[in-house]
LOLO-126403 format. One record per residue (C-alpha): y, z negated, x. Coordinates in Angstrom, 1 decimal. Layout:
LOLO-126403
{r {Y, Z, X}} ...
***
This chain:
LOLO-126403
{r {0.0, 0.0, 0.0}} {r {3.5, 0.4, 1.2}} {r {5.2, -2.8, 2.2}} {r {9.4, -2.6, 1.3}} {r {11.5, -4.2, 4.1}} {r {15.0, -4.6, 2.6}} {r {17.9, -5.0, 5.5}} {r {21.7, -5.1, 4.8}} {r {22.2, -3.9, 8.2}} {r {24.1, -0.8, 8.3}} {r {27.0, 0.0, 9.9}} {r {29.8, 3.0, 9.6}} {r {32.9, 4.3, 11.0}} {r {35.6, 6.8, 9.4}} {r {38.7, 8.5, 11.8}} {r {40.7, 10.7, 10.3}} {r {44.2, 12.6, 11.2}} {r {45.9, 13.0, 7.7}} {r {49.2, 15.2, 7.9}} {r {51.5, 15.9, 4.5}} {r {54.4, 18.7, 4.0}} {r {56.0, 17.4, 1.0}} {r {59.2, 19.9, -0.2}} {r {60.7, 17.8, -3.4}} {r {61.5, 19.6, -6.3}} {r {64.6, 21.8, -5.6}} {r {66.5, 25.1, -7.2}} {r {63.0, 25.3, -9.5}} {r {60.2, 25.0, -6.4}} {r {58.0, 21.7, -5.5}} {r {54.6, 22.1, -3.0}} {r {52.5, 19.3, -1.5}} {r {50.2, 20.4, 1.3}} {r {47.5, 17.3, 2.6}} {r {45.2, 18.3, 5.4}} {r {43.0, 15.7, 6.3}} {r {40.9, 16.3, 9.9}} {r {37.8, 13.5, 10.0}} {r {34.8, 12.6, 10.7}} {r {32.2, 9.6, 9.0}} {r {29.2, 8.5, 11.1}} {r {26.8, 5.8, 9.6}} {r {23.4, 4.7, 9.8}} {r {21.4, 4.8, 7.4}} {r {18.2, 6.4, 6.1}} {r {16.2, 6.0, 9.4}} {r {13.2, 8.1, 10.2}} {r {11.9, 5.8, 12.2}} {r {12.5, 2.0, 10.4}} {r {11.5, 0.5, 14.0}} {r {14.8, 1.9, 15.0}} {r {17.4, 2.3, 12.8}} {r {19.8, 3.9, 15.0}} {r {17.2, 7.1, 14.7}} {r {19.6, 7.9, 11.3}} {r {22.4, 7.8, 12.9}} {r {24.5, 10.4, 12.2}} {r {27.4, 12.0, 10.0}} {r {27.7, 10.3, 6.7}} {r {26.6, 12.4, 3.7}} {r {29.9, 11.9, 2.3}} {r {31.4, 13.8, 5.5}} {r {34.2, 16.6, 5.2}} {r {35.0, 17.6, 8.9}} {r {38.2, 19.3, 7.5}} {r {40.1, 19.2, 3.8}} {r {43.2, 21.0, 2.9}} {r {44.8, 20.7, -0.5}} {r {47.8, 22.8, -1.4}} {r {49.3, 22.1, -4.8}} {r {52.9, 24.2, -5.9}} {r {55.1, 24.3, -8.8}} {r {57.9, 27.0, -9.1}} {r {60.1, 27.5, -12.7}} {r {61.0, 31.1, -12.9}} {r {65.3, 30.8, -12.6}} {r {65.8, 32.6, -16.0}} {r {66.9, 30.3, -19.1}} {r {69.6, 27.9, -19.9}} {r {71.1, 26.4, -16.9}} {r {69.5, 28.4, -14.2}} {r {70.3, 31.1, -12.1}} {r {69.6, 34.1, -14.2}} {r {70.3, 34.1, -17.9}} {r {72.3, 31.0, -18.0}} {r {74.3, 32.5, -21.5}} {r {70.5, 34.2, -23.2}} {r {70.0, 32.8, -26.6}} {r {67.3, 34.0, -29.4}} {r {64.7, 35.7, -29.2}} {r {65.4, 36.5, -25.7}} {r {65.8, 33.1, -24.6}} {r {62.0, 32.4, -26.4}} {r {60.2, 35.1, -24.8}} {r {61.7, 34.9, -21.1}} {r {62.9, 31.2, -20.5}} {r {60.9, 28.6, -19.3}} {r {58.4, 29.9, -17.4}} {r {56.3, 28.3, -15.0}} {r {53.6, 28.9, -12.2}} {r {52.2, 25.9, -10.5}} {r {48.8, 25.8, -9.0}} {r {46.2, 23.8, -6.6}} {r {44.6, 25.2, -4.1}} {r {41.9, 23.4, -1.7}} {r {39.9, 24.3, 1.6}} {r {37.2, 21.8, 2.7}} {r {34.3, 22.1, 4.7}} {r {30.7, 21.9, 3.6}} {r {28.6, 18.6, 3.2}} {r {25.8, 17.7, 5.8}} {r {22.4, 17.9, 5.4}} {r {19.6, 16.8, 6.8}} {r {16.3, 18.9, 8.0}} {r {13.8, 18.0, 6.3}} {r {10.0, 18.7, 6.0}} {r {8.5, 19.2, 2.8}} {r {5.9, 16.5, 3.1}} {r {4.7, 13.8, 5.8}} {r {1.3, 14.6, 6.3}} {r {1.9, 15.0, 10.2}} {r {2.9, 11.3, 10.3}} {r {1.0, 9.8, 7.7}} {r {3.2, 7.6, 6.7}} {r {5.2, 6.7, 3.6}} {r {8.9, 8.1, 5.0}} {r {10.2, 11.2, 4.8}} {r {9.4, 13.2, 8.3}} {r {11.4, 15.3, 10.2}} {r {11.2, 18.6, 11.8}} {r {11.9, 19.6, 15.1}} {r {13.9, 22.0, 16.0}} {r {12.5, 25.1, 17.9}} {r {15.6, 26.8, 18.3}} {r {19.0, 27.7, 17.3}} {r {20.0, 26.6, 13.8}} {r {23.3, 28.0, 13.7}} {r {24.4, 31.4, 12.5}} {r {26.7, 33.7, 13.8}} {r {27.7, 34.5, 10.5}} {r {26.9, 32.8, 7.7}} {r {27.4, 33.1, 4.0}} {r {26.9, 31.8, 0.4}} {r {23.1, 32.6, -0.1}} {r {22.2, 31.3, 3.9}} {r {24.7, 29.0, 5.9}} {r {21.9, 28.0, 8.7}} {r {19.1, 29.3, 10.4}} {r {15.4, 27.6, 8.3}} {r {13.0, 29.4, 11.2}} {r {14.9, 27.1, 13.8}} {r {13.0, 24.5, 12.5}} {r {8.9, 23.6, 12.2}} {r {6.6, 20.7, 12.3}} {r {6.0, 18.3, 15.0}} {r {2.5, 19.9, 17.0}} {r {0.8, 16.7, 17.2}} {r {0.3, 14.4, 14.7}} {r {2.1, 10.9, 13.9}} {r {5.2, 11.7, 15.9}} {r {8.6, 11.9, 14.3}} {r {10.5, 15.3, 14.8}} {r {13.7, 15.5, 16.5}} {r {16.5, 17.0, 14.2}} {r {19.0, 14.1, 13.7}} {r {20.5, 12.9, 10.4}} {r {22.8, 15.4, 8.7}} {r {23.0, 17.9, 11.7}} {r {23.9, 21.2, 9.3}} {r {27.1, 21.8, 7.5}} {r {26.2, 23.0, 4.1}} {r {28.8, 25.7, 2.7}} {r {32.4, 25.5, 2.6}} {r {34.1, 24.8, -1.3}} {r {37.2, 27.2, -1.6}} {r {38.8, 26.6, -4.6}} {r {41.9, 27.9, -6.7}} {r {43.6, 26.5, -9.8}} {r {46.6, 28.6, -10.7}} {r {48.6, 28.7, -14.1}} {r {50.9, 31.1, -15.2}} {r {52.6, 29.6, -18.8}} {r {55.1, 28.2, -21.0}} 
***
């Protein structure tokens, strides 16, 4: 049977470099643009529970690199702005007031760890990793492949733990954009 060992011994670190451009809301424009540069290491889920530092590693939570640019701009046509201070009816319904704001963010992919499918080369009740034959990194990856899965097999010999670390690829990157264009 498996015997649990519970231990409240983990440890983590976060460093980041955060920068902000902030322009305040002026003749109709505002932006805010955060990029935040980090890195989380932990230690946790350990191959090998003899020696936790074996999952040491980035944090699953990790994004190596975030940037969030958010933007609102009020078209300078209507009452009190630059163009069409004087419009009034129908005019002033259909092309005053209009506004395009919009967030847009850039962050890196979550990490992942290798690993095999089951542990029947360790015969054991944790989850086993591979080791890595070669290169896991592509040259050029996209959305459908971001890493290399032939860079990776099973340990040779049996009841040895593999040695691809914890969280060692960089799933894809999320590129987002949420514009609006209204009233």
């Amino acid at each position: 049977t498996t015997i649990q060992n519970g231990c409240n011994c983990e440890n983590s670190s976060y460093h980041a470099l955060e920068s902000v451009v902030e322009k305040r809301f002026s003749k109709g424009y505002s932006l805010n643009s955060a990029l935040t540069w980090s890195k989380a290491i932990d230690a946790r889920g350990a191959p090998n529970p003899a020696f936790r530092q074996s999952g040491r590693g980035l944090s699953e939570f990790d994004r190596a690199f975030s940037w969030v640019f958010s933007h609102l701009w009020e078209l300078p046509y209507g009452p009190g702005m630059r163009w069409g201070s004087s419009v009034t009816g129908i005019r002033k319904i259909a092309l005053a007031g209009w506004k395009f704001n919009g967030v847009t963010t850039y962050q890196s992919g979550f990490p992942l760890t290798p690993v095999l499918s089951n542990n029947s080369t360790l015969n054991a009740d944790f989850t086993q990793r591979p080791d890595i034959s070669s290169d896991y990194h592509l040259s050029d990856p996209d959305r459908a492949r971001w890493y290399n899965p032939a860079a990776f097999a099973a340990p040779a010999q049996c009841c040895r733990l593999g040695n691809a670390g914890t969280n060692i690829i960089h799933g894809p990157r999320l590129v987002t954009a949420d514009w609006a264009f209204g009233k």
